[in-house]
C-alpha positions in Angstrom: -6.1 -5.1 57.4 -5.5 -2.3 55.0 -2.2 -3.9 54.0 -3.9 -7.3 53.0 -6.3 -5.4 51.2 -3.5 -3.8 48.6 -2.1 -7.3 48.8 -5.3 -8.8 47.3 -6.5 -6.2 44.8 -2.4 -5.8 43.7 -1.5 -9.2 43.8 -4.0 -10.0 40.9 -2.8 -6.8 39.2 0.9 -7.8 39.2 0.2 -11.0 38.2 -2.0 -10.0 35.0 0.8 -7.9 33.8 3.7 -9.9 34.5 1.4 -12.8 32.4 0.7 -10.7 29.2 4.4 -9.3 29.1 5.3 -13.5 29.2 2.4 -14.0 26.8 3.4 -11.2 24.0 6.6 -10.2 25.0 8.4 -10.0 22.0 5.7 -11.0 19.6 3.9 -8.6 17.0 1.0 -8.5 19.8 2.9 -6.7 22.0 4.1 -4.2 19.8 1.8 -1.2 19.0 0.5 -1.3 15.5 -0.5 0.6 12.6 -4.1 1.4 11.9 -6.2 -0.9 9.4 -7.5 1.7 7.2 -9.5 -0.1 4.7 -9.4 -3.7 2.6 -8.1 -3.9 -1.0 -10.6 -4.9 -3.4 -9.9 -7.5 -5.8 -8.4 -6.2 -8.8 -6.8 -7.2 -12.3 -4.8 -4.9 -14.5 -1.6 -4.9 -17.0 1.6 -4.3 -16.5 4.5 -2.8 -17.9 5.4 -6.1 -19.5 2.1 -6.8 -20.8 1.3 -10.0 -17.9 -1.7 -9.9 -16.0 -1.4 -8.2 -12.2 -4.0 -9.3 -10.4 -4.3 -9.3 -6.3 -2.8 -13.0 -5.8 0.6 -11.7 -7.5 1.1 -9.7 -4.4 0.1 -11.5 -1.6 1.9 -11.5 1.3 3.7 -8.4 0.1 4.2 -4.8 2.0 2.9 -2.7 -0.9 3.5 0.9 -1.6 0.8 2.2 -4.1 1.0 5.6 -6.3 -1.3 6.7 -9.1 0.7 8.9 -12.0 1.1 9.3 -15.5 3.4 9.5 -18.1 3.1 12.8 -19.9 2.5 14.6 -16.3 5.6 17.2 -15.9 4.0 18.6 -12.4 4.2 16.8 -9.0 4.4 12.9 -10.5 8.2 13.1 -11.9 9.1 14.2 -8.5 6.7 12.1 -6.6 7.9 9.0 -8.6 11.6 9.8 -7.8 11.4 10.6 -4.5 9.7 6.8 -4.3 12.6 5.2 -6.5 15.3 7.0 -3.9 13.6 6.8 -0.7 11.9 4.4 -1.1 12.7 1.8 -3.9 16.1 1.8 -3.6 16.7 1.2 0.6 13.7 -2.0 0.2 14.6 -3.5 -3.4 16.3 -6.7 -2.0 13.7 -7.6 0.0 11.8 -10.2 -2.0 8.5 -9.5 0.2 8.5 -5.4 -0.8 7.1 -3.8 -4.2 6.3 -0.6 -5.4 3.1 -0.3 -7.7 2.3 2.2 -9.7 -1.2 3.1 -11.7 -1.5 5.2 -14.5 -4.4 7.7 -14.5 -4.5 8.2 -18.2 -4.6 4.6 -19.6 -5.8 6.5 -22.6 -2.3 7.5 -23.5 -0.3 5.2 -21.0 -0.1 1.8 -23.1 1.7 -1.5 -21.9 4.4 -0.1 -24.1 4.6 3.2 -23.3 4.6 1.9 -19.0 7.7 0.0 -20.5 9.5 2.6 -21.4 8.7 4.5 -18.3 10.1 2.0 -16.5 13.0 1.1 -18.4 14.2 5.3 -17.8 13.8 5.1 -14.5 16.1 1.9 -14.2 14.2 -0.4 -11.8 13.5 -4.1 -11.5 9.4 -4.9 -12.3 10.4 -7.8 -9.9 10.2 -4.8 -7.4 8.0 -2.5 -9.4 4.7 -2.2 -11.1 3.5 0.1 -13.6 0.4 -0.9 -14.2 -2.8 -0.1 -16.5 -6.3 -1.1 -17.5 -10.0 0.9 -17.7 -10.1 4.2 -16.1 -13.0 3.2 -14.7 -11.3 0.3 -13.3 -8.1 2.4 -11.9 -9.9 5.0 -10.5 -12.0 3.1 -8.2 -9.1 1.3 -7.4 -7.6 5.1 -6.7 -10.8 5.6 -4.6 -12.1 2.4 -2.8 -9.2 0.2 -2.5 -6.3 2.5 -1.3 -8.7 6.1 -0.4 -6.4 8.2 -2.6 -9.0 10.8 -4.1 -12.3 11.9 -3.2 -14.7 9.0 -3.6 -17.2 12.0 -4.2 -15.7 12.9 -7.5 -17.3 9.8 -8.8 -20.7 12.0 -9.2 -19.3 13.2 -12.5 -18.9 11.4 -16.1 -15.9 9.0 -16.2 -15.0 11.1 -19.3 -14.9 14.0 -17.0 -12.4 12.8 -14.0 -9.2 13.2 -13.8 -7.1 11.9 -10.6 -3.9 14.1 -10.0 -3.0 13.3 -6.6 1.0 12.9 -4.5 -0.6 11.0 -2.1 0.6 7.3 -1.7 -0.6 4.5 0.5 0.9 1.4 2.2 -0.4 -1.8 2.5 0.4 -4.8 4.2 1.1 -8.6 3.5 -2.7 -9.2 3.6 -4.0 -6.7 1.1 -4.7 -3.9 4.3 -4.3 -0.1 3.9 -2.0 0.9 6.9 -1.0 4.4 5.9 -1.5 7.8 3.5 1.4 9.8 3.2 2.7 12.7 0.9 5.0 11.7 -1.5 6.3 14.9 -1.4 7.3 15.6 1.9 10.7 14.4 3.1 9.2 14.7 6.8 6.2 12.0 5.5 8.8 9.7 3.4 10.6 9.3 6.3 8.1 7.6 8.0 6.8 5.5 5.3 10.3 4.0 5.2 10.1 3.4 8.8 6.6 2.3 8.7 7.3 0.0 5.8 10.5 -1.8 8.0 7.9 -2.7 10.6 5.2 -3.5 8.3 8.0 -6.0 7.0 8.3 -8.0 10.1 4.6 -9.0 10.9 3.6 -12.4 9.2 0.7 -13.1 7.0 -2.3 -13.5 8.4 -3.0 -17.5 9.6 -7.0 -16.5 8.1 -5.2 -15.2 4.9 -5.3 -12.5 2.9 -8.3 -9.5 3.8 -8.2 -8.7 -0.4 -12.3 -8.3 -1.0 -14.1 -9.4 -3.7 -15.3 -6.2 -5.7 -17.9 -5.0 -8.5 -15.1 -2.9 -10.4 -11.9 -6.1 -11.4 -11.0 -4.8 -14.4 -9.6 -7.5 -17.4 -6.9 -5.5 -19.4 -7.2 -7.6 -22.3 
């Protein structure tokens, strides 16, 4: 009796598992995934060229995101290189990876000046975005979207903020933050890199992309 008993309560055990690992076995479902921190608002900014960047012209890309500027000689000229040698360099071939970066004083950081950022640093836009627009417009984007800085700091006069952060986050093909990491640890790069190969292989979403319509899409011209 007892041994029919584990028969019936483990048979329909057995058989559950050896059904999912058939199922997902080998499929992104299987595997376990990164957390969804937060949806992407809409956005729409300038880039180092002077186009319009808007959330469509990154669909379906793995997205790493910083926020910098151009006169800074603290933590971004090392932030920025670690993320054109660790992170830049081992993913630029990959036609579905890009590296986008906002400036935090659009005051002084124009389309041209971005340019010739970019241009020192060597890198294809193809693969890399500085971009610009309002400060308003960037720093809720710093805040809301990608949960970079203190979304408390927004208490004060725009006039009055200033965003000076290391942090970076990644986002996936369908406009989901999936990570916050230091961009200047080596510990933390590390696993961006890794976290950015696996972020690679899953597909686009069959619903589409999880960017969100928000009150704060900025028109750079």
């Amino acid at each position: 009796m007892r041994k029919k008993l584990i028969f019936y309560v483990g048979f329909p055990i057995v058989f559950l598992v050896v059904f999912y690992i058939a199922l997902f076995g080998g499929t992104d479902q299987w595997k376990v995934k990164l957390p969804v921190l937060n949806d992407v608002k809409a956005f729409r900014f300038a880039d180092q060229a002077g186009d319009t960047v808007t959330e469509h012209n990154v669909e379906g890309k793995v997205c790493v995101v910083s926020f910098f500027f151009t006169t800074c000689r603290g933590i971004c000229p090392r932030m920025e290189d670690n993320l054109k040698t660790q992170v830049y360099e081992p993913f630029k071939s990959d036609s579905d990876f890009i590296v986008i970066s906002h400036t935090v004083d659009p005051e002084t950081d124009s389309v041209a000046r971005l340019k010739h950022y970019a241009d020192s640093l060597g890198v294809d836009s193809k693969h890399w975005l500085f971009l610009t627009g309002t400060k308003k417009a960037l720093y809720e984007a710093a805040r809301t979207s990608y949960l970079l800085d203190n979304q408390n700091d927004n208490k004060v006069k725009i006039e009055e903020q200033f965003i000076h952060t290391q942090l970076v986050a990644l986002v996936d093909k369908n406009g989901r933050v999936r990570g916050i990491y230091d961009g200047l640890n080596q510990e933390e790069l590390g696993k961006l890199r890794k976290d950015i190969a696996e972020l690679l292989k899953e597909t686009s979403s069959a619903s589409g992309s999880h960017f969100v319509n928000g009150m704060f899409n900025n028109n750079p011209s």
